[in-house]
Every structure is written in structure tokens, then in C-alpha cells.
C-alpha positions in Angstrom: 337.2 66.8 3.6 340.2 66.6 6.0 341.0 64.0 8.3 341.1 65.8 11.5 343.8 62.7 12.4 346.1 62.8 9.5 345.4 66.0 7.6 345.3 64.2 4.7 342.3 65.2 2.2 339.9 62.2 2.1 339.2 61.3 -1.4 335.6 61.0 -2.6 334.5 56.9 -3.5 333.4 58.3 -6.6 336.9 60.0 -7.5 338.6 57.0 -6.2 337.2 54.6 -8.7 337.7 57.0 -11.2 341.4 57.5 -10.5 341.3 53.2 -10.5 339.7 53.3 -13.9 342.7 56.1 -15.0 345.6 53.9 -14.0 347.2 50.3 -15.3 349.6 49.6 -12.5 348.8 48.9 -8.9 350.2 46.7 -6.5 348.4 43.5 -5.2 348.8 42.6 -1.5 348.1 39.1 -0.2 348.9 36.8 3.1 351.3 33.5 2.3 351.4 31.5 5.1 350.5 34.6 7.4 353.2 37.1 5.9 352.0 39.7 3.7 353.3 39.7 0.5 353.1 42.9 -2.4 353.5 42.5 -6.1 353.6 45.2 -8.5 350.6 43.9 -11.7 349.4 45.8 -14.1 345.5 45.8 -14.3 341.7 46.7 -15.9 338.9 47.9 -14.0 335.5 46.5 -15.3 332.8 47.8 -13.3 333.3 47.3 -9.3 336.1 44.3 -10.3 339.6 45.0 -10.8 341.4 42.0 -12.9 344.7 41.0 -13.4 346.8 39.3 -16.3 349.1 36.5 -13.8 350.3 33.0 -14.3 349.7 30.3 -11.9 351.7 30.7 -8.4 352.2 32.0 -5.4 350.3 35.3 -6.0 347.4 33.5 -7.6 347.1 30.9 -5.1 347.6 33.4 -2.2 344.6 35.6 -3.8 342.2 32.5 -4.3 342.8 30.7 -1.5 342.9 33.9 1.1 340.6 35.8 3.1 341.1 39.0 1.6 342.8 40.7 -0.5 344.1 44.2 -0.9 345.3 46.4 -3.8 347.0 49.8 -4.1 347.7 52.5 -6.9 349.5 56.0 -6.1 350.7 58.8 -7.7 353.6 61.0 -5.9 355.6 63.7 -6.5 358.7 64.0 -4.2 359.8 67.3 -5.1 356.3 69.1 -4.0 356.1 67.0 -1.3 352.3 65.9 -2.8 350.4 62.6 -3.7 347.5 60.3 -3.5 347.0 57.2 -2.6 343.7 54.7 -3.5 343.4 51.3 -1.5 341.0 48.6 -2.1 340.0 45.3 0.4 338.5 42.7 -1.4 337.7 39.0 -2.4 340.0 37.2 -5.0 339.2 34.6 -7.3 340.1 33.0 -10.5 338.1 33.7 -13.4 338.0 30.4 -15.3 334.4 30.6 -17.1 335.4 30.5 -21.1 332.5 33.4 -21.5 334.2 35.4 -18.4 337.8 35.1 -19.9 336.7 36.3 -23.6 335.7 39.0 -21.4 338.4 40.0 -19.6 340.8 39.3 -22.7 338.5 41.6 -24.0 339.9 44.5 -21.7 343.3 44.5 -22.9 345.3 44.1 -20.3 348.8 43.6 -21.6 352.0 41.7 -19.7 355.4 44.1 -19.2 357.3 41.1 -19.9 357.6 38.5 -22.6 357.0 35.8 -19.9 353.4 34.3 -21.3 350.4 34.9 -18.8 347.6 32.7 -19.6 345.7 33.3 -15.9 342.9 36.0 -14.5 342.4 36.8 -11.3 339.8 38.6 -10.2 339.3 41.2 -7.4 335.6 41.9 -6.3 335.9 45.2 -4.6 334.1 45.5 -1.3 335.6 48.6 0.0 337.7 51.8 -1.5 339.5 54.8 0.1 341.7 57.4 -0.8 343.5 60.3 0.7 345.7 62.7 -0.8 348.6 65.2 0.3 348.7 68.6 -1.1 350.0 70.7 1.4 354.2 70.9 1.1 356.1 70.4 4.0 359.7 71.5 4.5 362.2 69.1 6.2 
């Protein structure tokens, strides 16, 4: 379907949570002190929760402590002038249940640095959308 607005094709729910479950890095939005704030994380989806390997901090705090939270993966290609792009609103919280974190540990979500990470946080998904550009435009 097209978006009569935009003309960008409106991805199904059902392919965007599959295109979630496909991809390890995302970005993580959340509001410090009424500033939005982004941070590249990598990532596991586990059913309708998306959770991510952090350390205590800003981002953390910001995620917990927040109203909302959104999160965002893409994939582009510059030279065809193509793309999609998945976003998720949500609820953040700190998993912190030994059961829950032998879990998650479980999913093997791995750090892209040497810095230790020894926190989860978790996003409960509450909605998902997607659109995608195939169409290439000159200019």
C-alpha cells in the first residue's frame, strides 16, 4: 500500500517485526531533561520486546525513567536512491529479575566494544511502522 501523502510504501506489521527480528543494530531514542537524545545499540528481539546489552547511565536512566521510548533500524542504499525504515514507540524498563536476565543473556546479544556491559534494558513494544522507498529519484 502507498501513502497517498508521502508515496512511500507502507510496510506490513508483520514484515516489520520480521525485518526487527533480521537486524542487530538500531538506534534507541529517549528524552533527557526534555531533549531527545539517539544512541546507536546493538539489540535481540524476543517475542514483542526488543532488549539491549547497556551499562548504567544516561541512556538507561532516560529509558526507565521516561515516558516513552522509541527505537529505529534502516537499511538504505544511496546510489538507487532506495530504503526502509522500521520505528517502534514503547515502554522501557530494566530487566533485573535473575530468571529474566539468564534469559536475555540467553539471546546473545554481544557489545561492539571491550567496555563491559553488565545491564538490560528492555523495550515493550506498543506500536510498529515501516515505510520503504523504491522508486529512484533523480536530483
Amino acid at each position: 500500500m502507498i501513502d497517498d501523502h508521502t508515496g512511500l510504501e507502507i510496510i506490513s506489521e508483520q514484515e516489520c517485526w520480521e525485518l526487527l527480528e533480521r537486524k542487530r543494530v538500531g538506534r534507541v531514542v529517549v528524552s533527557i531533561a526534555n531533549t531527545p537524545d539517539i544512541f546507536p545499540v546493538n539489540y535481540r528481539l524476543d517475542g514483542r520486546s526488543i532488549y539491549i546489552h547497556t551499562v548504567p547511565g544516561t541512556k538507561l536512566a532516560a529509558a526507565v525513567l521516561g515516558k516513552g521510548v522509541a527505537f529505529e533500524i534502516d537499511e538504505l542504499d544511496e546510489q538507487e536512491h532506495s530504503g526502509w525504515s522500521v520505528v517502534v514507540h514503547g515502554v522501557g524498563s530494566e530487566v533485573e529479575k535473575v530468571e529474566d536476565v539468564l534469559h536475555v543473556e540467553s539471546l546473545g546479544i554481544r557489545p561492539w566494544t571491550d567496555n563491559p556491559k553488565f545491564r538490560y534494558l528492555r523495550i515493550a513494544v506498543e506500536d510498529i511502522s515501516g515505510r520503504r522507498i523504491t522508486r529512484s529519484k533523480s536530483g
